[in-house]
C-alpha positions in Angstrom: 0.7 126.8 -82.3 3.0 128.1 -85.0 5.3 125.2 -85.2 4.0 122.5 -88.0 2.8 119.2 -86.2 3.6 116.1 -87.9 1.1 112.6 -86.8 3.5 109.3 -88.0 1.0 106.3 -87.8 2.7 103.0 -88.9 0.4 100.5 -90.5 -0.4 97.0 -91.7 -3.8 95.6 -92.7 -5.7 98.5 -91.7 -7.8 99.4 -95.0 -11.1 99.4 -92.9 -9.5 102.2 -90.7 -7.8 104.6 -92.6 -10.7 106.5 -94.1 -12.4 107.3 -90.6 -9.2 107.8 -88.6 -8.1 110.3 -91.2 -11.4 112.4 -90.8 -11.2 112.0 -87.4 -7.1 113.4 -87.2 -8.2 116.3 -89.4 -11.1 117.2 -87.4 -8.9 116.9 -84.2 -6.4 119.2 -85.6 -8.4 121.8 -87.8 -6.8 125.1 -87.6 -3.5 123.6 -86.9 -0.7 123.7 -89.4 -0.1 119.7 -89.8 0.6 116.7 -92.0 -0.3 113.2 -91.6 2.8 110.4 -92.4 1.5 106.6 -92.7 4.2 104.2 -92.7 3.0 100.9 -94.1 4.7 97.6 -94.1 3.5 96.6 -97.2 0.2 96.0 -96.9 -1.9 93.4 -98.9 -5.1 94.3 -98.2 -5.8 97.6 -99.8 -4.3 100.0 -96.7 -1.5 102.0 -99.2 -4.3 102.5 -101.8 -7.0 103.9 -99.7 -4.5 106.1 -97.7 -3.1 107.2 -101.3 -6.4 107.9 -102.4 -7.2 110.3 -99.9 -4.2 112.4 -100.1 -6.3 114.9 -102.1 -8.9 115.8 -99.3 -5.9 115.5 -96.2 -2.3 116.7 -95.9 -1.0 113.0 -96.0 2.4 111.1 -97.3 2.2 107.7 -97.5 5.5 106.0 -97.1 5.9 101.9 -98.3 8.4 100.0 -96.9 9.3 96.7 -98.6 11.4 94.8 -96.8 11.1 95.8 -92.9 8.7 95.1 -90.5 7.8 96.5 -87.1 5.6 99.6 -85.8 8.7 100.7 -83.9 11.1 101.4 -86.7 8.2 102.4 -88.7 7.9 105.6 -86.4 12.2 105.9 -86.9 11.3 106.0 -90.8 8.3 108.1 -90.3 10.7 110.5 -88.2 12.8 110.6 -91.1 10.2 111.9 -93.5 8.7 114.8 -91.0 8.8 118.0 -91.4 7.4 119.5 -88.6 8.3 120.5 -85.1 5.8 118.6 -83.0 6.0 115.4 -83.5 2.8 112.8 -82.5 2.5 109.1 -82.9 -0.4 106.9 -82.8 -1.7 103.7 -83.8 -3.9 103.0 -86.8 -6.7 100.8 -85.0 -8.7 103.5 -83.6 -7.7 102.8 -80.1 -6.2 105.9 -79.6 -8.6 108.4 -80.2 -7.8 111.2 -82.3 -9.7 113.6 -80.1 -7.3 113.3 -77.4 -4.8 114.9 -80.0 -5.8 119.0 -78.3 -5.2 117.7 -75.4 -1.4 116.6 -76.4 -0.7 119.7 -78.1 -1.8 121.9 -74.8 0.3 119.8 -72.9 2.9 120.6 -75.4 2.2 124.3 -75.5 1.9 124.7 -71.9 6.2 123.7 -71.7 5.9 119.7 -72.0 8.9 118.5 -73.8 7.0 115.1 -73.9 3.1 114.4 -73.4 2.3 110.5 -73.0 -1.4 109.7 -73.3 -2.1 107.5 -70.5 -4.5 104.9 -69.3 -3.0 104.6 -66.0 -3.8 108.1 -64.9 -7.1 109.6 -62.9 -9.6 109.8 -66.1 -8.2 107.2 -68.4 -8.3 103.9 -68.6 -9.3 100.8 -70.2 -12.8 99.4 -69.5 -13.4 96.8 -72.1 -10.3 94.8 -71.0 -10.7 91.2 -69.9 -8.7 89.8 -66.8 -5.4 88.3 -68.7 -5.3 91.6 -70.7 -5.0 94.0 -67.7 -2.6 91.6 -66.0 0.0 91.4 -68.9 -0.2 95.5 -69.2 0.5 95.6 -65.6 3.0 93.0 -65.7 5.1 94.6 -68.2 4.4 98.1 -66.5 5.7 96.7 -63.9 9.1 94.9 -65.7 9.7 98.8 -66.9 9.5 100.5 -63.7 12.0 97.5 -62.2 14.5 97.7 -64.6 14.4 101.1 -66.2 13.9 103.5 -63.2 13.5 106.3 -65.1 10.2 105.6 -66.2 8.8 105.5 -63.2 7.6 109.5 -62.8 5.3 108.4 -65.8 2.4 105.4 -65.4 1.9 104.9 -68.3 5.4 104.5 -70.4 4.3 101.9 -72.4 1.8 104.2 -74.5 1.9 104.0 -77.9 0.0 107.9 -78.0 2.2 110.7 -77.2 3.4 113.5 -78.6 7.3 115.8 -78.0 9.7 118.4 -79.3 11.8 117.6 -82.0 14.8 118.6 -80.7 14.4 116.3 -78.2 15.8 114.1 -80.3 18.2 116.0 -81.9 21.5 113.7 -81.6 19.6 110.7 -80.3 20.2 107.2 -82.0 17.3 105.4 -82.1 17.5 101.4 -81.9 14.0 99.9 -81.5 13.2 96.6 -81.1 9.3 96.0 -81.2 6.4 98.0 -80.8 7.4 99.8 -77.6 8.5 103.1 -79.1 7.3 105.4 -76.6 9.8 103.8 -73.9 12.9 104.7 -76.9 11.7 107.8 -77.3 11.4 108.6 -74.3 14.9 107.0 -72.7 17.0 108.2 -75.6 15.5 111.2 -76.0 16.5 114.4 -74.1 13.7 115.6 -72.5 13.3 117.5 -69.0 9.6 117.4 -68.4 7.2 114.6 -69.5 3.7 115.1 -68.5 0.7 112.7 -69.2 -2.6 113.4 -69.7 -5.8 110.2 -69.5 -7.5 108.8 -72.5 -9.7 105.8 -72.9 -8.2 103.1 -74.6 -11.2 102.0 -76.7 -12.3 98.8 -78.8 -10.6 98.2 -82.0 -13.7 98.3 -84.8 -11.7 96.5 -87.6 -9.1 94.5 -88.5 -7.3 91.8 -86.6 -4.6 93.0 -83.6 -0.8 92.6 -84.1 -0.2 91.1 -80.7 1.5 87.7 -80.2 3.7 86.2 -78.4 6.4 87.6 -80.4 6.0 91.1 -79.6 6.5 90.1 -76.0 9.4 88.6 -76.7 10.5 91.7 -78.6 9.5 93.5 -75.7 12.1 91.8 -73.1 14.8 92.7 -75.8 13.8 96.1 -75.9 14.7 96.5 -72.2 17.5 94.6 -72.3 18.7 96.7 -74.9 17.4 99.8 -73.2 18.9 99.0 -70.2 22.6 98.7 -71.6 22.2 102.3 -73.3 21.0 103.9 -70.2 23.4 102.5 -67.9 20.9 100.0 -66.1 22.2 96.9 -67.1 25.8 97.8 -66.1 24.4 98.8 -62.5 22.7 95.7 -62.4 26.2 93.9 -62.7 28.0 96.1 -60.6 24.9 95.1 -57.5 25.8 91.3 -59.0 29.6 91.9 -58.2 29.0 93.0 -54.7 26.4 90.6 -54.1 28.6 88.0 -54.9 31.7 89.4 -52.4 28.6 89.4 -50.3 27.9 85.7 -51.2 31.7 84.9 -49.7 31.3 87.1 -46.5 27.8 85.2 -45.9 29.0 81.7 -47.0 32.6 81.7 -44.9 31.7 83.2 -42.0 28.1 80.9 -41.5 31.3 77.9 -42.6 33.6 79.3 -39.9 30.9 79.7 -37.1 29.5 76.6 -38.0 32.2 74.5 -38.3 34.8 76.3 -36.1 33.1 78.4 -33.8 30.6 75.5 -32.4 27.4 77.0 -33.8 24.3 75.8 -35.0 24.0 76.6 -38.6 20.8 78.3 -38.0 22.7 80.7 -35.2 25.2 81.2 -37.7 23.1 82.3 -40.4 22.1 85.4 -38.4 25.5 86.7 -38.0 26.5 85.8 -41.8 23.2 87.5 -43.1 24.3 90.2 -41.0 28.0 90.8 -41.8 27.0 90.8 -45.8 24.4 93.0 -45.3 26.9 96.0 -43.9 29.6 95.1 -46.5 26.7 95.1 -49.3 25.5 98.8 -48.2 29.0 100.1 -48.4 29.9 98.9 -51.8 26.7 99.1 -53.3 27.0 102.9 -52.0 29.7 103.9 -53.2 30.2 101.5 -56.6 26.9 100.8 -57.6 24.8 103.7 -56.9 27.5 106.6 -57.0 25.3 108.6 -58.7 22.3 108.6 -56.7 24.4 109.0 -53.1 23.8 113.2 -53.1 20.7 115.3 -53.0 17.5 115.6 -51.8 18.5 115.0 -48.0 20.3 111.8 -48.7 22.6 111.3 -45.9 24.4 108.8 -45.6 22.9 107.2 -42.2 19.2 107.6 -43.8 20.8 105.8 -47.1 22.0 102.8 -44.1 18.4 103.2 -42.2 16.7 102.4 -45.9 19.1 99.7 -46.9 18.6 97.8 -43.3 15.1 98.1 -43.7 14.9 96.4 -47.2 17.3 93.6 -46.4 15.3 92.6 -43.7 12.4 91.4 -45.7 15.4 90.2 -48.0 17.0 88.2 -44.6 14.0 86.7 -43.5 13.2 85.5 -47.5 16.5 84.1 -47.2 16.9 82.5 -43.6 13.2 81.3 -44.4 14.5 79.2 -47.5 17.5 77.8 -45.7 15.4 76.4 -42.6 13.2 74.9 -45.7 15.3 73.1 -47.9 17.7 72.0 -44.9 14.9 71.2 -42.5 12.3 69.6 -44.7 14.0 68.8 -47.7 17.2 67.9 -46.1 19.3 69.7 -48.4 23.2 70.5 -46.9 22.8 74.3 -45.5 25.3 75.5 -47.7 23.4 74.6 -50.6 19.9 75.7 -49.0 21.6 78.9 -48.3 23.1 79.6 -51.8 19.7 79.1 -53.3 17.9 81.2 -50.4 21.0 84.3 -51.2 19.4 83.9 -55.2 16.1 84.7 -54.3 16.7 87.1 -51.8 19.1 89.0 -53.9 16.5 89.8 -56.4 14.5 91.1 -53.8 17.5 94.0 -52.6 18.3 94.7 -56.2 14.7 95.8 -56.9 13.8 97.4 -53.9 17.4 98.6 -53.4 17.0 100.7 -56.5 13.4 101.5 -56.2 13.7 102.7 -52.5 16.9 103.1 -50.9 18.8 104.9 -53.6 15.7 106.2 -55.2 
């Protein structure tokens, strides 16, 4: 590869690492044109000496910030200290093994724009993981996919190993909040084919992990924040809108029925559920999901067929609520029935956007 690759790893505390990770990087990338950038957030125990120390014997910068904290915007500093064209990422802790670094650059080299090292993909993984650890990773996997729909081509979008082009981020802004820079990078960034290849997420041999509850929190920003520069969060409140003219349709016509028509509620619900399921599809179709109504074969009677489909699970959540709280709690039905539209509306957003306008 002609084109110089630059390796940002953001630090803190990591003095027992640095020496071996450093041999190991150079090792990975011998015969490669390269430099090595740690950004340190002002480490106490020794990590800015060690890593200065060995600047002799590897092509290293080390950069100190003061008076900012977070591995995020440490990559967005590193970023702004690199000189080459390739640009990798990885953490200091020696759970990301450098040796998976050729493996990045082929993808690279073989027209990636963006190669994520994944755990979630035939040959990686994480085997040393307890039970809580592997459910939070999938949990959040899982909030990313939901809200951000553009992740979902890649498994493993919460990887802090990966590797692009540059100019994939030529007139991005980045705005990171947390640790979650491969999701930024990846969302702001302009790139047209991301490709993963597996690693194994292995043990960290020393040092103490950055992980609290904090950084979850940070997390949940980070999509909200995501989701307002991709467009996501403004679809979400356009499905809200239309959910709630659906909430009037469903509401007035189970009233009038009910009260006017001679119905039982529970006959009226059917039609009501019915009714704001049609006048959901069409708005959603053509005020909410514009953008996803052409291509790929999507007519607009398979778009209705798809949209039917998920509301019925959605109906039956709902209607199943309603005969609940009415029936056994004896709550009035028009209560039950707002709180069963609540839970069944999260249901059709989800699966609206995962599925039916894909």
């Amino acid at each position: 590869m002609e084109d110089k690759i630059s390796i940002i790893i953001p630090t803190y505390n990591e003095k027992d690492n640095i020496a071996p990770l450093l041999a190991r990087v150079a090792k990975a990338l011998s015969g490669y044109d390269y430099e090595i950038l740690i950004v340190d957030d002002d480490s106490k125990d020794g990590t800015i000496e060690v890593a200065s120390s060995l600047a002799s014997r590897y092509p290293v910068k080390v950069i100190v910030r003061r008076n900012e904290r977070g591995l995020a915007t440490a990559v967005v500093h590193g970023l702004e200290h690199a000189s080459g064209q390739i640009i990798g990422v990885m953490d200091a802790d020696l759970q990301h093994p450098p040796e998976v670094i050729p493996d990045l650059i082929k993808a690279i080299q073989d027209g990636a724009d963006m190669v994520v090292a994944s755990r979630y993909i035939e040959g990686g993984g994480c085997p040393n993981w307890g039970l809580s650890r592997r459910i939070i990773s999938k949990v959040a996997l899982l909030i990313s996919h939901l809200l951000l729909p553009s992740t979902r081509p890649v498994k493993d979008p919460l990887a802090g190993f990966f590797m692009f082009r540059r100019q994939g981020l030529a007139q991005a802004k980045l705005k990171p909040i947390g640790y979650k820079i491969s999701l930024e990078v990846m969302l702001i960034g302009r790139f047209q084919h991301v490709v993963e290849v597996p690693y194994i997420f292995e043990d960290r041999s020393a040092g103490k992990s950055k992980l609290n509850p904090g950084q979850q929190l940070d997390y949940l920003k980070h999509l909200l924040s995501l989701m307002a520069r991709t467009g996501e969060l403004k679809r979400l409140l356009k499905f809200c809108a239309v959910g709630l003219s659906g909430v009037i349709v469903n509401q007035g016509l189970l009233w009038l029925l009910t009260e006017f028509g001679g119905l039982q509620y529970y006959i009226s619900a059917l039609f009501a559920i019915e009714a704001s399921i049609i006048s959901n599809f069409v708005l959603n179709d053509y005020f909410t999901f514009a953008d996803r109504r052409t291509g790929r074969g999507k007519s607009f009677v398979v778009r209705l067929l798809k949209f039917n489909v998920t509301c019925l699970a959605g109906a039956g959540i709902q209607y199943g609520l309603l005969l609940l709280f009415t029936s056994v709690f004896g709550i009035h039905y028009l209560i039950s029935n707002l709180i069963a539209i609540a839970v069944a509306f999260l249901w059709n957003y989800f699966m609206s956007s995962w599925w039916t306008w894909k």
